[in-house]
N, CA, C and O atoms as a Tinker XYZ file with bonds, in Angstrom:
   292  protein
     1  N    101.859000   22.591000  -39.569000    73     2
     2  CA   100.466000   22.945000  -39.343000    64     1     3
     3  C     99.581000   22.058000  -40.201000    63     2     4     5
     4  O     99.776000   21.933000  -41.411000    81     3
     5  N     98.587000   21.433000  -39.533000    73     3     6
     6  CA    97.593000   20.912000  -40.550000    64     5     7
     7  C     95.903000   21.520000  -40.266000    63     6     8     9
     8  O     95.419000   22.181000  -39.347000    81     7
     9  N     95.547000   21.161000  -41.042000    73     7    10
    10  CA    93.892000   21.900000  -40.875000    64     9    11
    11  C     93.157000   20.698000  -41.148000    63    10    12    13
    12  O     93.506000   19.777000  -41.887000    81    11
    13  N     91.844000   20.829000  -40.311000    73    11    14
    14  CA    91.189000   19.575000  -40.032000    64    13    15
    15  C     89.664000   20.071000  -40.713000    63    14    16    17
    16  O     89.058000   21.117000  -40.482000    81    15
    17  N     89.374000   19.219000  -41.402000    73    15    18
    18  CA    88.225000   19.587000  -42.512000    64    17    19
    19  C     86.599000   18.554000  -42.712000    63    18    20    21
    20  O     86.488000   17.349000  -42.940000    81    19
    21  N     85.630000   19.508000  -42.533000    73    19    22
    22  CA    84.484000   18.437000  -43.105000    64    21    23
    23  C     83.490000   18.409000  -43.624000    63    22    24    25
    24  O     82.920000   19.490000  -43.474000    81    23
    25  N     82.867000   17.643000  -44.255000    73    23    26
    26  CA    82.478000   18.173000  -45.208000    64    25    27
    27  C     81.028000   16.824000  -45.407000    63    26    28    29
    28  O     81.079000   15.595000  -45.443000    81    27
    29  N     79.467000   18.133000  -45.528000    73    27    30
    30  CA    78.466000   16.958000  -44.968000    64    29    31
    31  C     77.594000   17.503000  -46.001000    63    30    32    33
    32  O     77.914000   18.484000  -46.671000    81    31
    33  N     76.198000   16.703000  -46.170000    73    31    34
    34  CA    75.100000   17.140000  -46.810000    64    33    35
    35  C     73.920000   17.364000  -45.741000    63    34    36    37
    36  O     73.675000   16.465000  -44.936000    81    35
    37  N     73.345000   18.311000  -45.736000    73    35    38
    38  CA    72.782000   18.753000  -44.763000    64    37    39
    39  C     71.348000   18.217000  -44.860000    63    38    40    41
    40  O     70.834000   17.508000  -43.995000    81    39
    41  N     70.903000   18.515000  -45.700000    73    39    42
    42  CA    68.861000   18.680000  -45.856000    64    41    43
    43  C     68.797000   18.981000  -45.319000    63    42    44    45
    44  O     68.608000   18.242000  -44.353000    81    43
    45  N     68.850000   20.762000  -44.992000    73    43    46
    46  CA    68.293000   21.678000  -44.559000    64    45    47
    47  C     69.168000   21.876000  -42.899000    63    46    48    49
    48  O     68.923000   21.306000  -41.836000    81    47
    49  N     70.137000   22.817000  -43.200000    73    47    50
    50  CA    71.242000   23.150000  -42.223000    64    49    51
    51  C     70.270000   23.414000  -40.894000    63    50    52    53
    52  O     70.419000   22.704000  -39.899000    81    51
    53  N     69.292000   24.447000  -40.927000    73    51    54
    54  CA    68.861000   25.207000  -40.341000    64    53    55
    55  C     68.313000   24.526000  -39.239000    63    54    56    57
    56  O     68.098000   25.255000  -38.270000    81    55
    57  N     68.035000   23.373000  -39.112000    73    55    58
    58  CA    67.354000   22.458000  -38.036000    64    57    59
    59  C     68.345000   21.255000  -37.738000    63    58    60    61
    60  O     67.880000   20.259000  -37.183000    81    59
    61  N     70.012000   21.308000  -38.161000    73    59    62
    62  CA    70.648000   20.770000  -37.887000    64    61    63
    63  C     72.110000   22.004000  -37.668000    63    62    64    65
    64  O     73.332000   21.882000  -37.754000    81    63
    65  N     71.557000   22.687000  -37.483000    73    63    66
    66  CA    73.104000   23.763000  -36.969000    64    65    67
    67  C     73.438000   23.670000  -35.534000    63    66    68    69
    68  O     74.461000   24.216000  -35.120000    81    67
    69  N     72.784000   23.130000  -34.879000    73    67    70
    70  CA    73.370000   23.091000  -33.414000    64    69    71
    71  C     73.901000   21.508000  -32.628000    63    70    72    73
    72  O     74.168000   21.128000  -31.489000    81    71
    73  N     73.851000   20.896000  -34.069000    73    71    74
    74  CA    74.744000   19.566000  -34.198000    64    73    75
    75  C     76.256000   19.910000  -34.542000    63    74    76    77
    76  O     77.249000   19.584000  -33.891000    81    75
    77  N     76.186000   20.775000  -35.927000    73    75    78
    78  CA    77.053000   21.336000  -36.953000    64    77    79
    79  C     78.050000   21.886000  -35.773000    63    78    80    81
    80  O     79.183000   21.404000  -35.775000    81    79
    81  N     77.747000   22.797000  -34.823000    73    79    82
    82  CA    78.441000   23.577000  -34.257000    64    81    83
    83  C     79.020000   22.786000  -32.789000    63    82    84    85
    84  O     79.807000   23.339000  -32.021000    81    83
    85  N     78.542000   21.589000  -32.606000    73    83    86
    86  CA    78.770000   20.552000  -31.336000    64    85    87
    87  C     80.101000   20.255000  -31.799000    63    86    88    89
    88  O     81.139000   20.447000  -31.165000    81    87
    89  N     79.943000   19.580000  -33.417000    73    87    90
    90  CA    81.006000   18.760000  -33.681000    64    89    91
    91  C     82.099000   19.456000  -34.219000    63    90    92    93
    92  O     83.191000   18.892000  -34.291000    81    91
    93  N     81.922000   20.788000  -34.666000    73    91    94
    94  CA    83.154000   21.879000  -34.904000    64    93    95
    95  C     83.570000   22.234000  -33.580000    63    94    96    97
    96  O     84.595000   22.912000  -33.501000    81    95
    97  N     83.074000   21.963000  -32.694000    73    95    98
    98  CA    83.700000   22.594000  -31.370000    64    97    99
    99  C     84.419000   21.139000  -30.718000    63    98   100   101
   100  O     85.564000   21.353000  -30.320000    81    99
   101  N     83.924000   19.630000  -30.531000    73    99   102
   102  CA    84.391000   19.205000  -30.136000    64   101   103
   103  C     85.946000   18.202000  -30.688000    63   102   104   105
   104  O     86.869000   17.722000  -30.031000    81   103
   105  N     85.572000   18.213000  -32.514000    73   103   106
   106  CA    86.975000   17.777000  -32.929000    64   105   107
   107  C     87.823000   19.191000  -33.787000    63   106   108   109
   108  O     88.720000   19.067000  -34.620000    81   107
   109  N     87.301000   20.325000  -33.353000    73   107   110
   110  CA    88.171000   21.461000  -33.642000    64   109   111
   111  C     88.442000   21.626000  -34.971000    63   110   112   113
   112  O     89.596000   21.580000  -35.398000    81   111
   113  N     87.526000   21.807000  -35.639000    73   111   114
   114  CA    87.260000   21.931000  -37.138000    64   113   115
   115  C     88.167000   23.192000  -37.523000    63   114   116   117
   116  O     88.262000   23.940000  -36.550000    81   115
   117  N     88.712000   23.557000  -38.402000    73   115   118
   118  CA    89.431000   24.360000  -39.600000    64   117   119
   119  C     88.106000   25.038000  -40.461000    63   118   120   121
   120  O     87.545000   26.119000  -40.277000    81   119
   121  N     87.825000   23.930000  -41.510000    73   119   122
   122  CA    87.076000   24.183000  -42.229000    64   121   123
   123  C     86.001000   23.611000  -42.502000    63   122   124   125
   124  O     86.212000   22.404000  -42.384000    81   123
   125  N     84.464000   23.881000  -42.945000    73   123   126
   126  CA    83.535000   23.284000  -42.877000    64   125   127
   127  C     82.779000   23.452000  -44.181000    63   126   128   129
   128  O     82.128000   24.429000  -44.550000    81   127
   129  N     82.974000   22.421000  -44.739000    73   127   130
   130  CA    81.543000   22.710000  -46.366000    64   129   131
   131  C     80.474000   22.197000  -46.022000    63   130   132   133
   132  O     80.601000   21.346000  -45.142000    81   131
   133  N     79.331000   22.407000  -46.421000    73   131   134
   134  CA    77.595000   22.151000  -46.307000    64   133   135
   135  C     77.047000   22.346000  -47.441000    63   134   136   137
   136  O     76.771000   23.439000  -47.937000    81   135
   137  N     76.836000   21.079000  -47.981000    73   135   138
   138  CA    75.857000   21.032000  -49.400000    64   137   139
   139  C     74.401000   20.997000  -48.699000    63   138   140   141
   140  O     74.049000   20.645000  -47.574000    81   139
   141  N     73.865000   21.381000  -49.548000    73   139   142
   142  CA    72.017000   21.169000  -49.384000    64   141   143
   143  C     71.404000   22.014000  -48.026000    63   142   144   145
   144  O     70.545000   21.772000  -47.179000    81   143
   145  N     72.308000   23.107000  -48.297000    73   143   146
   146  CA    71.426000   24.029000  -47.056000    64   145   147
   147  C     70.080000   24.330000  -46.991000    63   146   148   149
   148  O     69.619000   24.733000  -45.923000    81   147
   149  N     69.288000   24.182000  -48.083000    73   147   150
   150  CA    67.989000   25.067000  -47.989000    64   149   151
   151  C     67.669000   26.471000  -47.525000    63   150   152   153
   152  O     66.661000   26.919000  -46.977000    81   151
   153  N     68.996000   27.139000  -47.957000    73   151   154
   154  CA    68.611000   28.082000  -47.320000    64   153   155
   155  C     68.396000   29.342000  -48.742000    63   154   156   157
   156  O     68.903000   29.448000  -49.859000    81   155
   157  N     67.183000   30.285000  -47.808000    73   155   158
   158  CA    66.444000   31.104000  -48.938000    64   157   159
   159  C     67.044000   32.326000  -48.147000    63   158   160   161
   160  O     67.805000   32.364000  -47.181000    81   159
   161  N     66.338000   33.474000  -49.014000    73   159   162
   162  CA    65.728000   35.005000  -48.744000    64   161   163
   163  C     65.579000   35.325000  -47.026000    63   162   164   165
   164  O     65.941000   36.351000  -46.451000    81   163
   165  N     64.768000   33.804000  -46.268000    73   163   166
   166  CA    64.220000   34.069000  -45.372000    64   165   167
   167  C     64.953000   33.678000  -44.314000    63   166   168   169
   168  O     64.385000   33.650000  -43.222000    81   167
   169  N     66.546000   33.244000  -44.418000    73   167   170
   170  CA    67.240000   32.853000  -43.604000    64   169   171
   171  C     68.559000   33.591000  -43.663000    63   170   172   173
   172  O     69.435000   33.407000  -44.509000    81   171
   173  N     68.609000   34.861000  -42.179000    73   171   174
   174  CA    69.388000   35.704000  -42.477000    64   173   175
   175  C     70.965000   34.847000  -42.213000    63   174   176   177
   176  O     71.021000   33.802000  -41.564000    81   175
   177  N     72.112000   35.473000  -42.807000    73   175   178
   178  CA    73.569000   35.358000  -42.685000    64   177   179
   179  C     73.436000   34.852000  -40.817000    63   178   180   181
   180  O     73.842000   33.752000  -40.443000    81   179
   181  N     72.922000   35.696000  -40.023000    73   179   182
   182  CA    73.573000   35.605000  -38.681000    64   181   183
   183  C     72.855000   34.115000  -37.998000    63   182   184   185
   184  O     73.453000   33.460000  -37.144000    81   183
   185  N     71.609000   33.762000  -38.490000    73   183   186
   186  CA    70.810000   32.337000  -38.036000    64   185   187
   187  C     72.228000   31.663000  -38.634000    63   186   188   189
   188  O     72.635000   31.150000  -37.592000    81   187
   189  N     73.037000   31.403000  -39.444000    73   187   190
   190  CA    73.598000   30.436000  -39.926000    64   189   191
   191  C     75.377000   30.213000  -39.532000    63   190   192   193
   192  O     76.126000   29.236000  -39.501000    81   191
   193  N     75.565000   31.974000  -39.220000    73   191   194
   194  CA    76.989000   32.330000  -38.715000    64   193   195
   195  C     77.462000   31.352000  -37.361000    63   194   196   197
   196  O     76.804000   30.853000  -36.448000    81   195
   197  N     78.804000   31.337000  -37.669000    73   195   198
   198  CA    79.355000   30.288000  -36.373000    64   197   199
   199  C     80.299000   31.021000  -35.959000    63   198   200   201
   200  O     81.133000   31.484000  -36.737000    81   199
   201  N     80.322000   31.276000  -34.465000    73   199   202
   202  CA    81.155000   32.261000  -33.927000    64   201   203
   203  C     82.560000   31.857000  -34.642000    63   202   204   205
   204  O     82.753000   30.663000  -34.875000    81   203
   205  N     83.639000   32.909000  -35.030000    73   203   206
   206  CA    85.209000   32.542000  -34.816000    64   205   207
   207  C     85.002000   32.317000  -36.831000    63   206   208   209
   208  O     85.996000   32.000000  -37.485000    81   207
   209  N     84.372000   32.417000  -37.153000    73   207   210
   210  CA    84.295000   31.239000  -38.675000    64   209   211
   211  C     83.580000   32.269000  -39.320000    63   210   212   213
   212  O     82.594000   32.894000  -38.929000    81   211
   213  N     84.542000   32.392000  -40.882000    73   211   214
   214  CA    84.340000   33.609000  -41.855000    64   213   215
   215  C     83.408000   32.420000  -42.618000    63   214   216   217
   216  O     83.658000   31.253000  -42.919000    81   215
   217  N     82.350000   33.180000  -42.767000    73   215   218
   218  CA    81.153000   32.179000  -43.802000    64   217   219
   219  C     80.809000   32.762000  -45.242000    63   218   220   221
   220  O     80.451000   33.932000  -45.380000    81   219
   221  N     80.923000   31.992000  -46.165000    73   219   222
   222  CA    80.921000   32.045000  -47.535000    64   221   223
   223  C     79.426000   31.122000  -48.010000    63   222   224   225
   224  O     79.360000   29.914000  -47.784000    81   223
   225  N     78.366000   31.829000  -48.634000    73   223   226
   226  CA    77.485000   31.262000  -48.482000    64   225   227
   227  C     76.830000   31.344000  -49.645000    63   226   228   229
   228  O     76.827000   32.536000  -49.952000    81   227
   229  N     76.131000   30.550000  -50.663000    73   227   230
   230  CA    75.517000   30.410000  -51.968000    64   229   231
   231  C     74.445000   29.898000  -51.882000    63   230   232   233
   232  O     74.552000   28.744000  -51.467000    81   231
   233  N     72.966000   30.339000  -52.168000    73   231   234
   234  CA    71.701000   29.601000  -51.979000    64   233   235
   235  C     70.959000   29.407000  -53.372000    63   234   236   237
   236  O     70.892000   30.374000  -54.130000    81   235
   237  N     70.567000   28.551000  -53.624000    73   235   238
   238  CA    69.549000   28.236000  -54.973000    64   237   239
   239  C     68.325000   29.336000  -55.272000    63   238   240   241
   240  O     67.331000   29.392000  -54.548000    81   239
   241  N     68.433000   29.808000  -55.904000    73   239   242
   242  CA    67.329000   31.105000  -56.065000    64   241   243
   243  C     66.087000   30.424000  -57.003000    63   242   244   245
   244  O     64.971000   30.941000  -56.943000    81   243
   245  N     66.276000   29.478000  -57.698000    73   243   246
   246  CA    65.338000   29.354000  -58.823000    64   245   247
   247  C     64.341000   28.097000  -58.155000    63   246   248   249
   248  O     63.473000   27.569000  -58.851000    81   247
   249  N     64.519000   27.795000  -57.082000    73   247   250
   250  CA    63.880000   26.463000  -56.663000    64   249   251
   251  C     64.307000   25.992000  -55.776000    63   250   252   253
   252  O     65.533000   25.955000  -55.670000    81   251
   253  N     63.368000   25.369000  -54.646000    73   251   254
   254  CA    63.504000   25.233000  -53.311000    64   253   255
   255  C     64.820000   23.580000  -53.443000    63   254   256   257
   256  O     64.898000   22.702000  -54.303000    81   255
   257  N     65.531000   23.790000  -52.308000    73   255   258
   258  CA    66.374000   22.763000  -51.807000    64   257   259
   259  C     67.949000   23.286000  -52.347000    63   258   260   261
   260  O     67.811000   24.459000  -52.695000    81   259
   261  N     69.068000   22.944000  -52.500000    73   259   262
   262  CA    70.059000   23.067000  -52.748000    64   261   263
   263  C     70.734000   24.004000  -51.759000    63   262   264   265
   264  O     70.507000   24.001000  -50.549000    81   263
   265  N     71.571000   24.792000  -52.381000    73   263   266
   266  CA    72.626000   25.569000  -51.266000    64   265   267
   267  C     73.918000   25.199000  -51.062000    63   266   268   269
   268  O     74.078000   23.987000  -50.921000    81   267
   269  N     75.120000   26.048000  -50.991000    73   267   270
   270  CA    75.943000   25.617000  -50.023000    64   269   271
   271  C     76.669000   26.514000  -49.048000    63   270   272   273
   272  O     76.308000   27.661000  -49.314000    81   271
   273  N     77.363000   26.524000  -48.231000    73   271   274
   274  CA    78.128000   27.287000  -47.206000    64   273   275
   275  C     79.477000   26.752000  -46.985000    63   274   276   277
   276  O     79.289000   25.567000  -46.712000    81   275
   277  N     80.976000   27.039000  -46.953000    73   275   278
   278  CA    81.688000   26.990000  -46.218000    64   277   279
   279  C     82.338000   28.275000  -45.323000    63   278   280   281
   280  O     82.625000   29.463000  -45.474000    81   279
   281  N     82.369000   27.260000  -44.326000    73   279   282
   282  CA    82.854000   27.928000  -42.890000    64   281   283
   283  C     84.453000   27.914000  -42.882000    63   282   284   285
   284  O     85.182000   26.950000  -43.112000    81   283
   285  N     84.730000   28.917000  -42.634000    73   283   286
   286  CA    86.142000   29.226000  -42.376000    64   285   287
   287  C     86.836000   29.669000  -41.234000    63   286   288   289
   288  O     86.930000   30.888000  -41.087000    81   287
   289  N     87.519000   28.659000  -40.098000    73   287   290
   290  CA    88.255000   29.665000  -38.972000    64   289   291
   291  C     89.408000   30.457000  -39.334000    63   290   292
   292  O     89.939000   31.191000  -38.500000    81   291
């Protein structure tokens, strides 16, 4: 078994998640890390959830930009 992994910097996931989820679907991603989500308070768990994929998610509280998420199938 091998697991196929990747791992990107985002600036700001949220207006690039329906790229994120093209290319986990078309080379069949395992696992997925995302530095620099931008994501706050105002961006619930489910805007960011990817069907099939347990999400682990950490956001910068003290100041705008940073973040990260990995996705897990």
């Amino acid at each position: 078994m091998s697991l196929k992994c990747f791992y990107t910097n985002a600036g700001s996931l949220v207006q690039k998640l329906s790229e994120l989820k093209e290319r986990i679907s078309t080379q069949k991603l395992d696992i997925v890390a995302v530095t620099e989500t931008w994501g706050h308070d105002g961006i619930s768990d489910a805007e960011l959830a990817i069907d099939g994929f347990a999400m682990y998610r950490m956001d910068r509280t003290l100041q705008r930009g940073g973040g990260v998420i990995l996705q897990v199938y």
